[in-house]
C-alpha positions as CSV (number, residue, x, y, z in Angstrom):
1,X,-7.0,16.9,-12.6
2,X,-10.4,18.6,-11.5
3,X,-12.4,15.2,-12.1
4,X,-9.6,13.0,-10.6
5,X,-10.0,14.9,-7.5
6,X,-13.7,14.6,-7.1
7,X,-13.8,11.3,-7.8
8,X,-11.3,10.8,-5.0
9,X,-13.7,12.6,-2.7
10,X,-16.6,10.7,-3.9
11,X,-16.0,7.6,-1.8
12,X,-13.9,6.5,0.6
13,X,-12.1,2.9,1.4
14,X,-11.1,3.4,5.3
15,X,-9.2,1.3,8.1
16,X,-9.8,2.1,11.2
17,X,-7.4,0.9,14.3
18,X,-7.4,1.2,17.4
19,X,-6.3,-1.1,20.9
20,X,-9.2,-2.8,22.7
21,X,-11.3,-0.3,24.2
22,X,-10.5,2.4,22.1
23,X,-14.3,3.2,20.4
24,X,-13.4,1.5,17.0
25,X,-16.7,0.2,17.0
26,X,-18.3,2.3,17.8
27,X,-17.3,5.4,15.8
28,X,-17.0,3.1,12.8
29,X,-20.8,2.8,13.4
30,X,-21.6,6.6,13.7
31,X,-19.2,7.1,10.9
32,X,-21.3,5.0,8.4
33,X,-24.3,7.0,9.6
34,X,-22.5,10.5,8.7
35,X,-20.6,9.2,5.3
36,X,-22.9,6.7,3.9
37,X,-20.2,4.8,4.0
38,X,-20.5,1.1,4.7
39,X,-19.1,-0.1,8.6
40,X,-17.9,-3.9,8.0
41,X,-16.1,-5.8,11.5
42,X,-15.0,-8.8,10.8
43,X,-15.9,-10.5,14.1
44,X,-19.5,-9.9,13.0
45,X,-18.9,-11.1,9.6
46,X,-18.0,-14.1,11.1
47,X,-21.1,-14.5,13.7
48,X,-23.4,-13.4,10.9
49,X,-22.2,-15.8,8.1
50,X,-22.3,-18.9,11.0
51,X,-25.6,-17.7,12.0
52,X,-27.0,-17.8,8.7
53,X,-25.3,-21.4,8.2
54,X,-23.9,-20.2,4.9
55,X,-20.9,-22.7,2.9
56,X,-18.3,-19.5,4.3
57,X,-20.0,-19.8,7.5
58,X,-19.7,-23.0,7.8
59,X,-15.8,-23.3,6.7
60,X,-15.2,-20.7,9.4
61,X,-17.2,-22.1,12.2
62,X,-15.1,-25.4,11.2
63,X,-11.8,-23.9,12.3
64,X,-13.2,-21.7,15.0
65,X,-14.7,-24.6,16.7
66,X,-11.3,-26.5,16.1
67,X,-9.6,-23.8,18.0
68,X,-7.6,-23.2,14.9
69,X,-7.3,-19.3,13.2
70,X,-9.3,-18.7,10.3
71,X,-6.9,-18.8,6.8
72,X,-6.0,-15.6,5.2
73,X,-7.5,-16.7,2.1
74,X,-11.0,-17.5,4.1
75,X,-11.0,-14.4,5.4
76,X,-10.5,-12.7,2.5
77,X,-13.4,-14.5,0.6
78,X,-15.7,-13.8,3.2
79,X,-14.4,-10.0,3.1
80,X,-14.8,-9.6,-0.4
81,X,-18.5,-11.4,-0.4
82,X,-19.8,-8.7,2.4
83,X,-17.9,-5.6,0.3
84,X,-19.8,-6.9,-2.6
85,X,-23.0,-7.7,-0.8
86,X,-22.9,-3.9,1.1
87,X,-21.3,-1.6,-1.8
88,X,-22.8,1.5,-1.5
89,X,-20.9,3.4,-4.0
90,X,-19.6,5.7,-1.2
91,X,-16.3,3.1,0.0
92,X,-16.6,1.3,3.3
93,X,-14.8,1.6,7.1
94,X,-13.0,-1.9,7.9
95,X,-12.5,-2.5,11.8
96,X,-10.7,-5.8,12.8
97,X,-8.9,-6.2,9.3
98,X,-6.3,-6.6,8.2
99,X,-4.4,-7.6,11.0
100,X,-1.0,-9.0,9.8
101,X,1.5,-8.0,6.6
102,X,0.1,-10.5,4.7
103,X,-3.4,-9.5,4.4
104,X,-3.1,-5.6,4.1
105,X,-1.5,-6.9,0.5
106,X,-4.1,-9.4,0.3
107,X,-6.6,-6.7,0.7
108,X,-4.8,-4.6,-1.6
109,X,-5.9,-7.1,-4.6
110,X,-9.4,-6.3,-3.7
111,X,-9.8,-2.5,-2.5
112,X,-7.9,0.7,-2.5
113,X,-7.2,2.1,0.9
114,X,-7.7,5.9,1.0
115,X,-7.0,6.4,4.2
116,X,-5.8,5.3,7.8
117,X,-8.0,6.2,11.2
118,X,-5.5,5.5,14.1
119,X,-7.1,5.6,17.6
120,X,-4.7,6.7,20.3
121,X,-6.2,6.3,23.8
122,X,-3.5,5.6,26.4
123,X,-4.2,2.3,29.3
124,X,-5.2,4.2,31.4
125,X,-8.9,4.7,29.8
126,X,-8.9,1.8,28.2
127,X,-8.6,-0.4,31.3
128,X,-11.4,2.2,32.8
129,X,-13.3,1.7,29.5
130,X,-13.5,-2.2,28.9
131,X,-13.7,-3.0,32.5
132,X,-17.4,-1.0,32.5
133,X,-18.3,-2.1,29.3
134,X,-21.5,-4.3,28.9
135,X,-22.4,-6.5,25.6
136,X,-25.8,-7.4,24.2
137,X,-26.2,-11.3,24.2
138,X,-28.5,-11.3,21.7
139,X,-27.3,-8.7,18.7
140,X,-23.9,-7.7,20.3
141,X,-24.5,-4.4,20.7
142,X,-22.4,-2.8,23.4
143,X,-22.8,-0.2,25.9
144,X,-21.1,1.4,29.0
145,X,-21.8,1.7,32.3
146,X,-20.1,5.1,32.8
147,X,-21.0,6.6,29.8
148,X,-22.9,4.6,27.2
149,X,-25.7,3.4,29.3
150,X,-28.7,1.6,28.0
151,X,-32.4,3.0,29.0
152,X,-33.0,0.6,31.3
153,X,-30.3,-1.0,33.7
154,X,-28.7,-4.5,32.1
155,X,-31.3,-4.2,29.1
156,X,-30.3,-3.7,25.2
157,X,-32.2,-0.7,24.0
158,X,-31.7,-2.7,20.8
159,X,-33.5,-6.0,21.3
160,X,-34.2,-6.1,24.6
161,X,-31.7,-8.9,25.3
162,X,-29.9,-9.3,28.6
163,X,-26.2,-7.7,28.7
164,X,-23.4,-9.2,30.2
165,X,-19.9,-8.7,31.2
166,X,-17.4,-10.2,29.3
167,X,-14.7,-12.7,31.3
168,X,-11.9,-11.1,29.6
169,X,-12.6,-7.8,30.8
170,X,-10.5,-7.7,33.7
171,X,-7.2,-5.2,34.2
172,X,-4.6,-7.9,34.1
173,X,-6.2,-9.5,30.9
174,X,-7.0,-5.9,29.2
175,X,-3.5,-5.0,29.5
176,X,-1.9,-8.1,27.9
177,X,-4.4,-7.3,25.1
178,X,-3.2,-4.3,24.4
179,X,0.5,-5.8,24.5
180,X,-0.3,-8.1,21.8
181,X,-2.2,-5.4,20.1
182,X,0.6,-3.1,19.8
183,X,3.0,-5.7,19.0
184,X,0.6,-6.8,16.0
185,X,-0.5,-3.6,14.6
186,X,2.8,-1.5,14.8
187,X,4.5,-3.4,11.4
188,X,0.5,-2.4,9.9
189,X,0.6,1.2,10.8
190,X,4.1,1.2,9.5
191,X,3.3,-0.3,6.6
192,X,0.7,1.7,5.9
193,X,2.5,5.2,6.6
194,X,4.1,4.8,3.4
195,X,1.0,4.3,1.2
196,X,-1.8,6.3,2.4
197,X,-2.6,9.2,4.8
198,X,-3.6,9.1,8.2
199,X,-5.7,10.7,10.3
200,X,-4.6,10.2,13.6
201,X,-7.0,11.3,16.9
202,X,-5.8,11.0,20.5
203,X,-8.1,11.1,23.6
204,X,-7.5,12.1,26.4
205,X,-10.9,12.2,28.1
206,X,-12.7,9.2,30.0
207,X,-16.0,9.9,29.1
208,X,-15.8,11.6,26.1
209,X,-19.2,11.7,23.9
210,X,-18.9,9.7,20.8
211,X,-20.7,12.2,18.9
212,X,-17.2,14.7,20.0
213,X,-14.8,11.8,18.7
214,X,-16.4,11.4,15.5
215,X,-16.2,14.9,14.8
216,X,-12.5,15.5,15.6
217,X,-12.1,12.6,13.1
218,X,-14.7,14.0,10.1
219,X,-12.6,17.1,10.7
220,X,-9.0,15.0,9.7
221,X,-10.8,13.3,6.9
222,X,-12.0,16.6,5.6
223,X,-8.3,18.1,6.0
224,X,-7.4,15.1,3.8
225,X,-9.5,16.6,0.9
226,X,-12.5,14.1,1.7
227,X,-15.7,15.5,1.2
228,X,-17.4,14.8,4.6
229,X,-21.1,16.5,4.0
């Protein structure tokens, strides 16, 4: 029982969700940092495998530029390729997948879920949050105006690539996203509630530091049984 144990705490498979605005991103990034764990979002998949003009790339720029949505089973080769390509032995944090019924069992085929990071941030901040938020046109990276600013004003600290506003970053348009995200991810977290555990962190706070965030969540992982060190 000992060794099954700390194997389980050896590596950890994690979803992360959240509604638009929430910090997935960018938690699932500082995660990765403090776990060793690998961070995989399946909108850069996507831009990467295009950019690099590989046969997936290509298959999904094909529907993309079709305005049609990318097949369950595309998406799920693409997945598996980067999980193989990034395994670092110590499980991975997926943000942006699955996103329907039908893939969470798809992914099931491929990966064991340990564990469930729900993001509860109420409209409020999240209209506050995406409305000041700034993206990198060159490597995506994003930032915020209120509380994530970059060195130097409209400027990735990255790769020095211009930052912009996106058009859908509006209150009207923020809040139907978070309509259709509720309405999309509720079956998912139901679904979920009956297979794994879930550490579930609500904030309250504007502006609060990432760095603040990420420990409240290390701290529910760690509850789990997870070795977080």
């Amino acid at each position: 029982m000992q060794n099954q144990k700390a194997k389980r705490v050896q590596a950890m498979n994690l979803i992360i969700f959240g509604p638009p605005g929430s910090g997935k991103g960018t938690y699932a990034s500082r995660l990765e940092t403090k776990l060793g764990t690998t961070a995989i979002a399946m909108g850069d998949i996507f831009r990467d495998a295009i950019k690099q003009g590989t046969p997936l790339g290509k298959k999904v720029e094909s529907y993309l530029k079709s305005g049609q949505l990318v097949p369950d089973e595309v998406v799920i080769e693409v997945l598996q390729a980067r999980i193989n390509e990034k395994k670092s032995g110590k499980g991975f944090i997926l943000d942006g997948f699955p996103r329907t019924i039908p893939q969470a069992k798809a992914l099931e085929k491929i990966a064991k879920i340990d564990a469930i990071i729900n993001l509860q941030v109420p409209e409020r901040i999240i209209v506050a949050r995406l409305s000041s938020r700034r993206i990198c046109r060159n490597c995506g990276a994003v930032y915020n105006i209120l509380y994530l600013k970059p060195k130097g004003e409209g400027i990735c600290d990255k790769c020095g690539g211009p930052l912009y506003q996106r058009e859908d970053d509006t209150e009207v348009v923020i809040k139907d996203r978070i309509k259709v995200y509720e309405k999309q991810t509720q079956p998912l977290l139901d679904y979920y509630k009956e297979k794994v555990p879930f550490v579930n962190f609500a904030c309250e706070e504007l502006d609060m530091p990432p760095e603040k965030a990420v420990t409240e969540i290390l701290k529910g992982l760690k509850k789990l049984g997870f070795n977080t060190n």
